[in-house]
N, C-alpha and C positions, 0 to 999 in steps of 0.2 A: 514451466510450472502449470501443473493442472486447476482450473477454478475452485477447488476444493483447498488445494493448495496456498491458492491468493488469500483466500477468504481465513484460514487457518492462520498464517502469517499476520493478516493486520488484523486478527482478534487479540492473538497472543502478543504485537505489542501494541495492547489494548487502546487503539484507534477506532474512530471510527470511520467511515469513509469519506468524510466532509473534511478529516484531518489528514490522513492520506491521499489523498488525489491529491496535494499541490507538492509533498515530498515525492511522489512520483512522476511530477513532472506532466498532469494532466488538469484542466483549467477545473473541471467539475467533478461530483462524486460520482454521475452517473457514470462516468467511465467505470468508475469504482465496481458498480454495479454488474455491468456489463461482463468486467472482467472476471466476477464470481459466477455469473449465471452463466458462461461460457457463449457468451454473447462475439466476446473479441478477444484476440489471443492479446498474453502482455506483450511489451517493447522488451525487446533485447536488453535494453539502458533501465526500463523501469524497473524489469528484472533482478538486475546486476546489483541496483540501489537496494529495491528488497531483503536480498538475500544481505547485502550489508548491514542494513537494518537490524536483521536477524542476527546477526555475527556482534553487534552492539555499538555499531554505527551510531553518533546523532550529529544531524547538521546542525547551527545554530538556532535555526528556524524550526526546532522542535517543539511538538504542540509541551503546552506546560501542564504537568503533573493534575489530575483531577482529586478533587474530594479533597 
């Protein structure tokens, strides 16, 4: 996935990156970051997750509905 891509993905399942980095299996957001400004590429696995994510995936540990 391209950093355009990352960043497109967890806006649309309206995350922010303090709430993704720990479902993608990364201790902080700056990863987060990183990974949209094309700082680092993603993991393979953090990848795989996302895209599940996308597909309508939720682990239990889903951040909780806002508003």
């Amino acid at each position: 996935m391209t950093p355009e891509q990352i960043k497109q993905a967890r806006e649309s399942l309206g995350l922010t990156p303090e709430e993704i980095a720990p479902l993608l299996g990364y201790g902080h957001r700056s990863r987060i970051y990183e990974l949209e400004n094309g700082e680092r590429n993603i993991g393979a696995s953090a990848e795989l997750l996302l895209r599940a994510y996308l597909s309508g995936y939720r682990p239990d540990d889903w951040p909780a509905e806002k508003g």
